[in-house]
C-alpha positions as CSV (number, residue, x, y, z in Angstrom):
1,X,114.2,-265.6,51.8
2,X,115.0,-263.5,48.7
3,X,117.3,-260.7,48.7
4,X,115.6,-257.3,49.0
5,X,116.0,-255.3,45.9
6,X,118.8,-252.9,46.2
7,X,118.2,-248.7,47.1
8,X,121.5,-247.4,46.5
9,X,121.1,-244.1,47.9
10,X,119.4,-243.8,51.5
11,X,118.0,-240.6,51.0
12,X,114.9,-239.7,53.1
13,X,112.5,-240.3,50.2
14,X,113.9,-243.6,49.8
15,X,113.6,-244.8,52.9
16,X,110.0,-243.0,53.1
17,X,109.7,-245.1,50.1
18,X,110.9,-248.8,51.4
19,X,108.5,-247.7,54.4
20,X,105.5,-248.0,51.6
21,X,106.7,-251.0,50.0
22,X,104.2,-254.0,50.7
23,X,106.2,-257.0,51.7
24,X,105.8,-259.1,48.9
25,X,107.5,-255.8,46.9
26,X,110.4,-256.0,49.7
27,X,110.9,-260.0,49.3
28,X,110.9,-260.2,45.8
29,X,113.8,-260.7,43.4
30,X,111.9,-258.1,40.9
31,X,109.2,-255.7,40.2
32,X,107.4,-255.5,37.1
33,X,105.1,-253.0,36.6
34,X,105.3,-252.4,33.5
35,X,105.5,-254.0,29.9
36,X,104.2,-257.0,27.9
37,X,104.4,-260.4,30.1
38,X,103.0,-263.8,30.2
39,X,102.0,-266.3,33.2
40,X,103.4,-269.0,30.7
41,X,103.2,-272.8,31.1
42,X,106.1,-274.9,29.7
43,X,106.7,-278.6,28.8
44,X,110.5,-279.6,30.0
45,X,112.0,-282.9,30.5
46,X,108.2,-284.7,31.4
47,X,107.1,-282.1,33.7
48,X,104.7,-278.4,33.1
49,X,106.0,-275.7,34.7
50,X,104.2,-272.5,35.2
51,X,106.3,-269.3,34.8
52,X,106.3,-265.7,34.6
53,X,107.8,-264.4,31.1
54,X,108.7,-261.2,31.0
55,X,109.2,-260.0,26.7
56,X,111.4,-257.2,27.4
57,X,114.6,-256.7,26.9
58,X,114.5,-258.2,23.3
59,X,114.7,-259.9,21.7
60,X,114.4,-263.0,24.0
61,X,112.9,-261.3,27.6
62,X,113.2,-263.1,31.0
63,X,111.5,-265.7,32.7
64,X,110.7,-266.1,36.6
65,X,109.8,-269.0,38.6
66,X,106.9,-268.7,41.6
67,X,108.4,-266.4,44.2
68,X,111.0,-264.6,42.3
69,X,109.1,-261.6,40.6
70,X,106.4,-258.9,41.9
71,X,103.2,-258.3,39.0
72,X,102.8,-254.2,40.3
73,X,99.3,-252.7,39.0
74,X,100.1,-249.0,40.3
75,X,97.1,-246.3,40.1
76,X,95.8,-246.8,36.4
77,X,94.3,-249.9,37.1
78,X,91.6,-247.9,38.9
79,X,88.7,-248.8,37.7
80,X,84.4,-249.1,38.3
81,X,82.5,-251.8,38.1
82,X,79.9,-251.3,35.1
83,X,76.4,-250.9,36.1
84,X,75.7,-253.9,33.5
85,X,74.9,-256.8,35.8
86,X,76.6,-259.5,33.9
87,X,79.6,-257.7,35.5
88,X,78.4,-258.5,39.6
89,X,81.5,-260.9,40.2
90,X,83.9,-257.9,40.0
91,X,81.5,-256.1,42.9
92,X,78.6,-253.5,43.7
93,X,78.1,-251.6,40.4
94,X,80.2,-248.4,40.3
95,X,82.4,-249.9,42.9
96,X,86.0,-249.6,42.8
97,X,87.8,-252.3,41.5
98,X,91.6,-251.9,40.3
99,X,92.4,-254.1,36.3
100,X,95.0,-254.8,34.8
101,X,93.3,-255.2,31.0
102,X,93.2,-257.5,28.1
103,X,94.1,-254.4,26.5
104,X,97.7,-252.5,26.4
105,X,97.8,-249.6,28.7
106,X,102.0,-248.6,28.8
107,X,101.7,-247.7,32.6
108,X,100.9,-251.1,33.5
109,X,102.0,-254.4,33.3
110,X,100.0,-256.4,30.1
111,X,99.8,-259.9,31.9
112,X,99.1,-262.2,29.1
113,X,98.7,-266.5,29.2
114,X,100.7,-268.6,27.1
115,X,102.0,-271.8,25.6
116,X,103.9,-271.1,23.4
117,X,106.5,-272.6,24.7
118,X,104.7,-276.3,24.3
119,X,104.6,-278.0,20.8
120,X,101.7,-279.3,18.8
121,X,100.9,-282.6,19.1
122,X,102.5,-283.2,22.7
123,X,99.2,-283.2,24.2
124,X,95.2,-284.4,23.1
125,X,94.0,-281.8,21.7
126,X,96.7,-279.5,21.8
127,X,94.6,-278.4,25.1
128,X,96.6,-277.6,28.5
129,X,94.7,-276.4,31.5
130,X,95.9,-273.7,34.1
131,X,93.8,-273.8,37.1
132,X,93.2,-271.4,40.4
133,X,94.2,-273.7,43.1
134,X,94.7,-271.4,45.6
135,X,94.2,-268.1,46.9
136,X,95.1,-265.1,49.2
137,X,94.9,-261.4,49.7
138,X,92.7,-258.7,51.4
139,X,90.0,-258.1,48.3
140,X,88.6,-260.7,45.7
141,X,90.3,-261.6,42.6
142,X,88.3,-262.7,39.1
143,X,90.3,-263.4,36.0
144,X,87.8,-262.5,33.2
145,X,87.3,-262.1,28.8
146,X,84.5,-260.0,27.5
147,X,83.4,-260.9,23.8
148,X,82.8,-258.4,21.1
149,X,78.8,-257.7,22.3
150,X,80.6,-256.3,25.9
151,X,79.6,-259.6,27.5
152,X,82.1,-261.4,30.0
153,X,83.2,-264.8,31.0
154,X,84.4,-265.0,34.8
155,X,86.8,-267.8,33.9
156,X,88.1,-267.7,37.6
157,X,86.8,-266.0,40.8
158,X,87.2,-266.2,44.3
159,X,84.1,-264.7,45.5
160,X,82.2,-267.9,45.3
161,X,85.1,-269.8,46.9
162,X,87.3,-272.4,44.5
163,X,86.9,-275.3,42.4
164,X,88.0,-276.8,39.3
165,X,85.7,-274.2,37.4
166,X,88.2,-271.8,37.8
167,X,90.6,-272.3,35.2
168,X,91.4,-270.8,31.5
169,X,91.9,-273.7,28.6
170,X,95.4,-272.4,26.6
171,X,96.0,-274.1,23.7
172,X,100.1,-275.2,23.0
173,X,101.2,-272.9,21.2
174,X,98.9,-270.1,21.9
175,X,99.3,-266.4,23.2
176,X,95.6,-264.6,24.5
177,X,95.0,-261.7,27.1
178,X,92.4,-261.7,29.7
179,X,91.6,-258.9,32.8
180,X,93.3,-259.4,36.0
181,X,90.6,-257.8,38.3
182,X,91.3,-257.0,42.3
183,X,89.0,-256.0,44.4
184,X,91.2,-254.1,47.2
185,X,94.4,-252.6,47.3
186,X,97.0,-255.1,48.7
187,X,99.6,-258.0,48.2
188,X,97.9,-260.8,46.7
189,X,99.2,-264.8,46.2
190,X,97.9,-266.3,43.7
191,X,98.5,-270.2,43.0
192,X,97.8,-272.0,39.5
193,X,98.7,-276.1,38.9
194,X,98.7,-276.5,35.3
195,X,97.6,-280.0,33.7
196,X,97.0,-282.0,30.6
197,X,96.8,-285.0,29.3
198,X,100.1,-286.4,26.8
199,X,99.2,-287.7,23.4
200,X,100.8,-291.1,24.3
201,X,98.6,-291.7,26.9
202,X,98.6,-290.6,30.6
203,X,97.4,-287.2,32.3
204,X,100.0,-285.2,34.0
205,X,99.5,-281.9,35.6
206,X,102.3,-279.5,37.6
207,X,103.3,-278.9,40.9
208,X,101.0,-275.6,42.7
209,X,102.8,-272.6,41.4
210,X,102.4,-269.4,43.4
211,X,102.7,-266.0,41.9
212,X,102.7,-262.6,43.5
213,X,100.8,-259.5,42.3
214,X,100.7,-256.0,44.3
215,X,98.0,-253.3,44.1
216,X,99.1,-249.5,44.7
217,X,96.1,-247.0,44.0
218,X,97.1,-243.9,45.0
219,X,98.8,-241.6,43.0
220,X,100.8,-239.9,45.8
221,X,102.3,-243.1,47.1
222,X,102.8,-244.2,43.7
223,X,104.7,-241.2,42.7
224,X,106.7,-241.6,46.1
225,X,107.6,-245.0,45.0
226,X,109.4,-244.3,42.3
227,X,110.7,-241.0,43.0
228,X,112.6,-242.4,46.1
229,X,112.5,-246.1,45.7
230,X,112.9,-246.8,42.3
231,X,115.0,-249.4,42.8
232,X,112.1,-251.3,44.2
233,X,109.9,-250.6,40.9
234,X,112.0,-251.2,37.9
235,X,112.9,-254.2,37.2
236,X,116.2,-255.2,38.4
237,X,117.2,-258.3,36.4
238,X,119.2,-261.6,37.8
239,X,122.6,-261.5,37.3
């Protein structure tokens, strides 16, 4: 199990505080829930390894492995659903849903995917594929792009189960944004394999990599979070 993040001072609005917490907040290493970060895949010695990259502190950031980091969309990823009905696999329209955009919003985390980590020519096409193997939480999840007309691409979504349709193509090299859309407020697992095939021949693909995110909508609880626990919000680095 991983160490619980550290309140120093056990005042009564921190342990009101670490009595809100979710327990994926309390088992994690660190909570981000804020800044510009990636869901990364790298290329090391043979293997792809999905990761969680994290650009602050410059200039070189930190990365996490599966289980050691918390993605926290706090009460600005709020949202409706449009009314448009290309927009259906995020919900009812003008139901709440809770995103965390393609778009930089500083009081939330700006979950980006990457390869830049991978160099060109390693594999055909330069193409890698991260896929939505597996799945679990209290609401739906749908990782989605809307072009410049306002129309979207579901590239993955649980509400018609899972397959290998629900993936994202990242290019080595290559640094995009999508929206990270939840349905219902909650802890949420979400596992991604990552695969390609090398330029000398031979398709290889990772072993399941499971990331957590963590919804908190409401405003009072968020502001008790931090006022007594912010130990649990901010990011509180390896040593």
């Amino acid at each position: 199990m991983k160490p619980v993040p550290q309140v120093r001072t056990a005042t009564t609005a921190c342990l009101a505080a670490l009595a809100l917490a979710t327990p994926a907040m309390l088992t994690a290493q660190t909570i981000l829930s804020q800044g510009h970060m990636d869901l990364g895949v790298a290329y090391e010695a043979g293997a792809l390894e999905p990761h969680i990259h994290a650009h602050d502190p410059e200039p070189d950031g930190a990365e996490y492995g599966p289980g050691e980091a918390v993605i926290l969309a706090g009460p600005a990823a709020r949202t409706t659903v449009p009314a448009n009905p290309a927009f259906s696999f995020l919900g009812a329209p003008d139901s709440t849903t809770y995103i965390l955009p393609a778009s930089l919003n500083p009081e939330l985390p700006f979950v980006g995917l990457a390869a830049e980590e991978v160099e060109s020519g390693v594999f055909v096409g330069n193409n890698l594929r991260l896929t939505l193997s597996g799945y679990q939480g209290p609401g739906e999840f749908a990782l989605f792009t809307v072009d410049a007309f306002g129309s979207p691409t579901a590239h993955m979504n649980t509400r018609d189960g899972l397959s290998g349709a629900d993936h994202v193509n990242i290019a080595a090299g290559s640094h995009a944004h999508a929206n990270w859309a939840f349905s219902t407020p909650g802890d949420y697992s979400l596992t991604f394999i990552a695969s390609g095939t090398l330029a000398g021949g031979g398709a290889i693909e990772s072993d399941p990599a499971t990331f957590a995110f963590t919804v908190i909508p409401e405003p009072h609880t968020w502001a008790l979070l931090v006022t007594g626990g912010a130990a649990l919000l901010w990011r509180a680095r390896k040593r």
